[in-house]
C-alpha positions in Angstrom: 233.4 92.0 54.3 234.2 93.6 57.2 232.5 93.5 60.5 231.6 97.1 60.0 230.1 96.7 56.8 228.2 93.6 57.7 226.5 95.3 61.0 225.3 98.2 58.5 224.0 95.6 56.1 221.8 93.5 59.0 220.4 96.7 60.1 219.2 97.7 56.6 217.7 94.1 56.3 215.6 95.0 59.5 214.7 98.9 58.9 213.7 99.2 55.5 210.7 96.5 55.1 209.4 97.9 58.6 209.7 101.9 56.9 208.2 99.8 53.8 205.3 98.7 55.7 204.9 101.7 57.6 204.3 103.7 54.7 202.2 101.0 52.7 199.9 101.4 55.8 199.7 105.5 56.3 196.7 106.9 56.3 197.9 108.8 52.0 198.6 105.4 50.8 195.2 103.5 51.6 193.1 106.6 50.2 195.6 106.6 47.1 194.6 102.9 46.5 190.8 102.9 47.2 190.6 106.1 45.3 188.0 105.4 41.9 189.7 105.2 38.9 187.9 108.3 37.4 184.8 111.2 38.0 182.1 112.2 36.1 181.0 116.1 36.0 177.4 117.0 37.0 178.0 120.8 36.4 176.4 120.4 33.0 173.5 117.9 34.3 172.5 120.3 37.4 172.7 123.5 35.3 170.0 121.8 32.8 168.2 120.7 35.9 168.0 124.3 37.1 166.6 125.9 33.4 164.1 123.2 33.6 162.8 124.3 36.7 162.7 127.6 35.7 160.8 126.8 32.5 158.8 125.1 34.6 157.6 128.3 36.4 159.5 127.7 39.6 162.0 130.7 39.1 161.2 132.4 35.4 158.3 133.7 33.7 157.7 132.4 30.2 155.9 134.0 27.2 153.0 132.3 25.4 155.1 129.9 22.7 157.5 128.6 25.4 154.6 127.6 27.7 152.9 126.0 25.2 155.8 124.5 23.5 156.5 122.9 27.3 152.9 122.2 28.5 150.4 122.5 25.8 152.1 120.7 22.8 151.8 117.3 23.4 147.6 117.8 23.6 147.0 120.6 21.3 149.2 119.6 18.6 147.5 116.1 17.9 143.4 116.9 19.6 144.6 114.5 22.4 141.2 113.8 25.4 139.7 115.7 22.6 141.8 119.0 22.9 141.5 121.8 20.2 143.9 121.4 17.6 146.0 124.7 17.2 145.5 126.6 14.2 142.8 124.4 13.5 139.9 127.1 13.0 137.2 124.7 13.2 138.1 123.3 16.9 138.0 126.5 18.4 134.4 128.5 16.8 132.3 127.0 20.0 135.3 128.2 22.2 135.6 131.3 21.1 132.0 132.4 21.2 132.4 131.4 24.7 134.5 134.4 25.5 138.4 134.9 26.3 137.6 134.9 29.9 136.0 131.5 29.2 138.8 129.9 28.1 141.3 131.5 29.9 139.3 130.1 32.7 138.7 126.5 31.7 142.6 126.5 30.6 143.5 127.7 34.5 140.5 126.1 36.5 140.4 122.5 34.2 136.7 122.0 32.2 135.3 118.6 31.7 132.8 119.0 28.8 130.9 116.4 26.1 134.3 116.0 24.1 136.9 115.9 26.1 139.0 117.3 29.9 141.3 119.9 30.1 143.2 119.3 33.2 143.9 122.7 35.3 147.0 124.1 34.3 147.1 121.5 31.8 148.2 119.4 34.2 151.4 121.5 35.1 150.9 122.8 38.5 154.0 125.0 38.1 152.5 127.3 36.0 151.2 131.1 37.0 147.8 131.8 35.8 149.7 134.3 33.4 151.6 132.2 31.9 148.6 129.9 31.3 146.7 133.1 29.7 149.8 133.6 27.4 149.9 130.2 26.3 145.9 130.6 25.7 146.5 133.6 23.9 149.1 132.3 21.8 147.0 129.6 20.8 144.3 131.8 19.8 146.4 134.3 17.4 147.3 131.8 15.2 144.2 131.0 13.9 143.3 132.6 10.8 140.4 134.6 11.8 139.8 138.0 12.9 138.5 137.1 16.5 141.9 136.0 18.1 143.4 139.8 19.6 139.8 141.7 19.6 137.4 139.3 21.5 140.7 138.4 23.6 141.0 142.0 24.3 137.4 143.2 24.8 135.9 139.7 27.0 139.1 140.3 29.2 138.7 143.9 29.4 135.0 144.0 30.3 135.2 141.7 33.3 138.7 142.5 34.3 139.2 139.7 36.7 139.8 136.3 35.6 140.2 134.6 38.4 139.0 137.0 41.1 135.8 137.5 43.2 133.5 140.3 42.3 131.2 142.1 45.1 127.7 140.7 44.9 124.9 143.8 46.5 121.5 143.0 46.8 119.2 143.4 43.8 115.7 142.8 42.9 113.6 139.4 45.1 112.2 136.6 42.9 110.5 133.9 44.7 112.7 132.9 47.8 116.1 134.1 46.5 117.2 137.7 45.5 119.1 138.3 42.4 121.4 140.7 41.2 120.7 140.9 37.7 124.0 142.4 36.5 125.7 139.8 38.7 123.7 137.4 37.8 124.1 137.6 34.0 127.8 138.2 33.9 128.7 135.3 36.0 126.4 133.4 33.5 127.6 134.5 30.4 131.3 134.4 31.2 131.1 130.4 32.9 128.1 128.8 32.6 126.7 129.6 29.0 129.2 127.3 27.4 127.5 124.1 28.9 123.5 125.3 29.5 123.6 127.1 26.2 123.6 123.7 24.3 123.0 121.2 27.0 126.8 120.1 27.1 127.3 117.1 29.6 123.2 117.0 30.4 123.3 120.3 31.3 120.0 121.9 31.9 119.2 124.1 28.6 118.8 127.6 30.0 114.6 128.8 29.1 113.9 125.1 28.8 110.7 124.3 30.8 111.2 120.8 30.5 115.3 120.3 31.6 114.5 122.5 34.4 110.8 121.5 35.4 112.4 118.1 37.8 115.1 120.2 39.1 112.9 122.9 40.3 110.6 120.3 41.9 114.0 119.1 44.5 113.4 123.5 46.0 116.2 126.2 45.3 118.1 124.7 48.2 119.0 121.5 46.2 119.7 123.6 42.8 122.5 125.8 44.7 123.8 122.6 46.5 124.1 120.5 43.3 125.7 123.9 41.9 128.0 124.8 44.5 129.2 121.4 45.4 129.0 119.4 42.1 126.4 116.7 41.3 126.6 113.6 39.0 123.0 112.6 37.8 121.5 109.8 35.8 121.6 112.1 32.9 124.7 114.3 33.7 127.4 115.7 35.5 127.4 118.6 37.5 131.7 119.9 38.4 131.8 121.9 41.7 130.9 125.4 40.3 131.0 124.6 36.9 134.9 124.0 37.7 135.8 127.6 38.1 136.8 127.1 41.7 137.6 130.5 41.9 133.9 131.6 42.1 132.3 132.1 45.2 129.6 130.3 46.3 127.0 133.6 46.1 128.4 134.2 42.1 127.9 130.7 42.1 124.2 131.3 43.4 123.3 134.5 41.5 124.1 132.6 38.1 121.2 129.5 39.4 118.9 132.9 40.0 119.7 134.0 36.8 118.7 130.7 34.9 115.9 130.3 36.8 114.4 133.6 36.2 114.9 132.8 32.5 111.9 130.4 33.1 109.6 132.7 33.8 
């Protein structure tokens, strides 16, 4: 070999582990090696997470069966916390003498009564209050009776406001309190009948002297407190405005007026 030869060789001995470890150590060749071995795809996970939330009410309105297929099923199907069972004609007679409006409202407003809770919204927040009244609806057409569309029609017709405030004037005086007999009886008959008609929960039993003689003795100042605010009792439970939050506290008032003057 010839001195030539054996100068080029030496310098290859000291270039090309340097270049080696020069490129072992760039910046591409450490990100190559830590790299993971693989990926997963979320597109598929987020796009279901998306249609939930919609279904869910937070982009999408849905019709009667999908909100109760997604909020009302797991209750109504099997008379869970003592929930009407759906098509079952039997669970619902009480309920639907009650009115539409009545059980649109308990469905939207939650009702604790003698045989069971319905949370508000059945517990799904999300909801609108007409998607709740579809659901309701649905729920009421498939029972095999004749009541299902034409009460639903005519109790939501005649008030016209689930969930809204009506204007309360000044009527005719009885005792210390004026009433508004109109008022009066509608905010009864549409809220308050379902539990003082029968006595539900220890309810006072409208025209009975004897429910109402003890309550009448605390003065019409206690009644609309225990009303407005809610009361639990030795031998019951009062819910803040009958649980229809959405009255105000003189429709609140007027209906106390109203049962009162049906003692007289």
């Amino acid at each position: 070999m010839t001195n030539l030869n054996l100068a080029i060789v030496l310098v290859s001995l000291l270039v090309i582990p340097g270049t080696l470890w020069a490129t072992h150590n760039s910046a591409e060749s450490i990100e190559a090696r830590i790299a993971p071995i693989g990926s997963i795809n979320f597109g598929s996970a987020a796009k279901a997470g998306t249609e939930a939330a919609v279904a869910n009410g937070d982009g999408g309105s849905m019709d009667g069966p999908a909100v109760y297929a997604s909020s009302c099923a797991t209750c109504h199907d099997a008379g869970v916390a003592g929930a009407p069972v759906i098509g079952k004609a039997d669970d619902w007679v009480g309920r639907l003498e009650a009115g539409m409006e009545t059980l649109v409202g308990h469905a939207i407003n939650g009702f604790q009564g003698s045989k069971g809770v319905m949370p508000a919204k059945g517990g799904n927040i999300n909801l609108s209050d007409e998607e709740v009244t579809e659901a309701v609806r649905h729920m009421v057409s498939l029972l095999d009776t004749d009541v299902a569309e034409s009460d639903s029609d005519t109790a939501m017709s005649e008030s016209g406001q689930t969930g809204s405030t009506m204007q309360v004037a000044s009527g005719s005086t009885g005792g210390d309190y004026v009433l508004n007999a109109e008022v009066a009886q509608q905010v009864y008959t549409s809220y308050c009948t379902v539990c003082h008609g029968a006595g539900i929960a220890g309810a006072p039993v409208t025209g009975d002297q004897t429910n109402w003689e003890p309550r009448l003795a605390q003065g019409m100042e206690t009644l609309l407190d225990h009303a407005i605010n809610g009361f639990q009792g030795s031998a019951g439970v009062m819910p803040a405005k009958g649980g229809f939050t959405n009255l105000s506290d003189e429709e609140v008032s007027q209906a106390v007026y109203y049962m009162v003057e049906q003692l007289k």
